[in-house]
C-alpha positions, 0 to 999 in steps of 0.5 A: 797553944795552937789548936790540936785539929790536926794538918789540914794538908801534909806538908814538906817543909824546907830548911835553909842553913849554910852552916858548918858541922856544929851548926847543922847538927844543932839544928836537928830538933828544929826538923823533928819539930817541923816534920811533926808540925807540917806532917812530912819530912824535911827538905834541908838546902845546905852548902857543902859536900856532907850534909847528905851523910849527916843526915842519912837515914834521918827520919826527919830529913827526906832530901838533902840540897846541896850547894858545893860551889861557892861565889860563882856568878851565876851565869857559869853555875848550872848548879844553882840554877838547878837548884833554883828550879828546886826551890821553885818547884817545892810548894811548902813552908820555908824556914831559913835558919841562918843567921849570918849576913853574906850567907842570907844574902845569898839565900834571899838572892835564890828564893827570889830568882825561883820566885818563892813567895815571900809569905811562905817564908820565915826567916830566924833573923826576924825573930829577934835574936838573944845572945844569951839563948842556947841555939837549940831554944833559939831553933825551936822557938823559931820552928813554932813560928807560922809562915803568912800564907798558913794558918797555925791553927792547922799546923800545931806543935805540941810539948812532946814534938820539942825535943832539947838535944840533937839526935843522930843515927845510924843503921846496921851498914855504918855499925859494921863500917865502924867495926871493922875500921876498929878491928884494922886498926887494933882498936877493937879490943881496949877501951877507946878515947878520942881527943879533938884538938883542931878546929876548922882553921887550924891547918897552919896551927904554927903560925896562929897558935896566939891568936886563935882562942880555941888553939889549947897549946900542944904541951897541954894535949901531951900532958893530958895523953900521959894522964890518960895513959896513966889512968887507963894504961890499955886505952887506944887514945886517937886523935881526930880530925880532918886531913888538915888538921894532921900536923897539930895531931902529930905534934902532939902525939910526938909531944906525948910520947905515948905508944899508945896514942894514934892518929886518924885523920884522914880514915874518918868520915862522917858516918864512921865517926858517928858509929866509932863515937857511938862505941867509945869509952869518951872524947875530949874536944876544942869547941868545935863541930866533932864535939856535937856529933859526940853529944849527938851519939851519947860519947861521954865529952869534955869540951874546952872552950874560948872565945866569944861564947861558951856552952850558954849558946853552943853548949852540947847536950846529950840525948841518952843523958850522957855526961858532958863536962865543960871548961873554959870561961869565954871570952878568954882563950881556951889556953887559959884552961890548965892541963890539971883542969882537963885531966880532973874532968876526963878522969870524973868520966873514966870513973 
């Protein structure tokens, strides 16, 4: 262990990740254990237009910086010469938590235009990656490395700064917003179920429903509904998701044949999903980035996974001790999973 002196001078520390939904929420413990470290809030440097709402209200985040366009050169983007004016005037540690090569390129490219010293920068690349280590440990693992130009005696992490699930959270504005979105839509009286089953490309589901690994075939969505109906004949059961992903959910709601199932997909947002999350009797989800605002808000969950990884590497975790069943054996596609598997495991949360 590092001495327990104390920061010599509190610090903001930046954070770097051009990740999706999922991967910005899993790395929630990686900013408690910085903000702990260095003394200060984190800075977190983003791509796309949501972080600011994941992380409102954080007690670990002070700024969000957010790139919104991608792949503009930069003689006609004023927006990443802003944001390279930011990253030159910030004089703290740098974790650059992505890991994926395009995405770093681009990082590399803005810290050295802003002339960041390369020896206040780590990079979670040059840690030495395991594939069969939960992203989660991988983060923290990273967050006890030192930058070059610090020493670590001076910023210490402690046993009770790690902390192993991603956490959330919400003020008394969002709980409102959710209840009154509840209300509007009749929810607000009958137990709530949420199902997830698109992911971030499913728009065209028709056209990749046998080549996508995490596409679970919209009869199975419909035979679980009519279990869940059968088991909690007053439950709302909703299915979620983004704008685009409204065509599976309707084929699946008209598959089901259950008046009781309906769809929100586009009267969702972040920050009220978190509050309706907070508030449901469970959710059933593909491997996808709902799933861990689920976990994040103590939703008792079902994840189907498929694909290359399983729950050892993206698996949610719960910070209230909440029950999260998983399904699925990666690399098979999740369409190897049957309904009965799904309905067994929804059924041991309905309990």
């Amino acid at each position: 262990m590092p001495s327990q002196n104390g920061p010599a001078r509190p610090l903001v520390p930046l954070v770097v990740r051009f990740g999706r939904l999922g991967d910005m929420v899993l790395q929630e413990p990686l900013l408690h254990l910085l903000h702990r470290r260095w003394g200060k809030p984190c800075i977190v440097l983003s791509r796309g237009g949501w972080s600011s709402e994941l992380y409102r209200g954080h007690p670990d985040v002070a700024e969000t910086w957010q790139l919104l366009a991608r792949n503009r050169p930069l003689a006609f983007s004023p927006e990443r010469w802003r944001m390279i004016a930011k990253l030159r005037a910030h004089d703290g540690p740098v974790y650059v938590a992505e890991d994926t090569r395009g995405s770093l390129k681009r990082i590399r490219w803005l810290l050295r235009f802003a002339r960041v010293p390369r020896e206040r920068c780590v990079f979670i690349r040059d840690m030495g990656l395991r594939t069969d280590e939960h992203w989660v440990d991988q983060a923290l693992r990273f967050g006890r490395t030192t930058p070059a130009a610090y020493r670590e005696a001076d910023y210490p992490w402690r046993d009770e700064d790690m902390r192993t699930a991603p956490r959330l959270y919400l003020d008394a504005d969002d709980r409102a917003d959710a209840d009154a979105w509840l209300r509007a839509r009749g929810f607000a009286e009958a137990p709530l179920v949420l199902l997830q089953p698109g992911n971030w490309h499913v728009h065209r589901w028709w056209e990749r429903r046998d080549s996508d690994p995490k596409f679970w075939p919209v009869e199975n969505w419909a035979a679980l509904l009519r279990a869940m109906h059968e088991t909690l004949p007053a439950a709302n059961l909703v299915l979620c998701g983004a704008p685009v992903e409204s065509a599976v959910c309707e084929a699946i709601a008209n598959a089901a044949g259950v008046a009781q199932v309906k769809i929100a997909t586009r009267d969702l947002p972040v920050r009220r999903l978190l509050g309706v999350l907070e508030r449901a009797h469970g959710m059933v989800s593909v491997d996808t980035g709902p799933a861990h605002l689920a976990a994040a808000m103590g939703c008792p969950l079902v994840v189907l996974y498929g694909g290359k990884y399983g729950p050892d590497k993206w698996g949610r975790r719960s910070p209230f001790g909440k029950p999260i069943v998983n399904l699925g054996a990666p690399p098979q596609p999740v369409s190897a999973i049957v309904p009965d598997q799904a309905i067994a495991a929804w059924r041991s949360l309905a309990v």
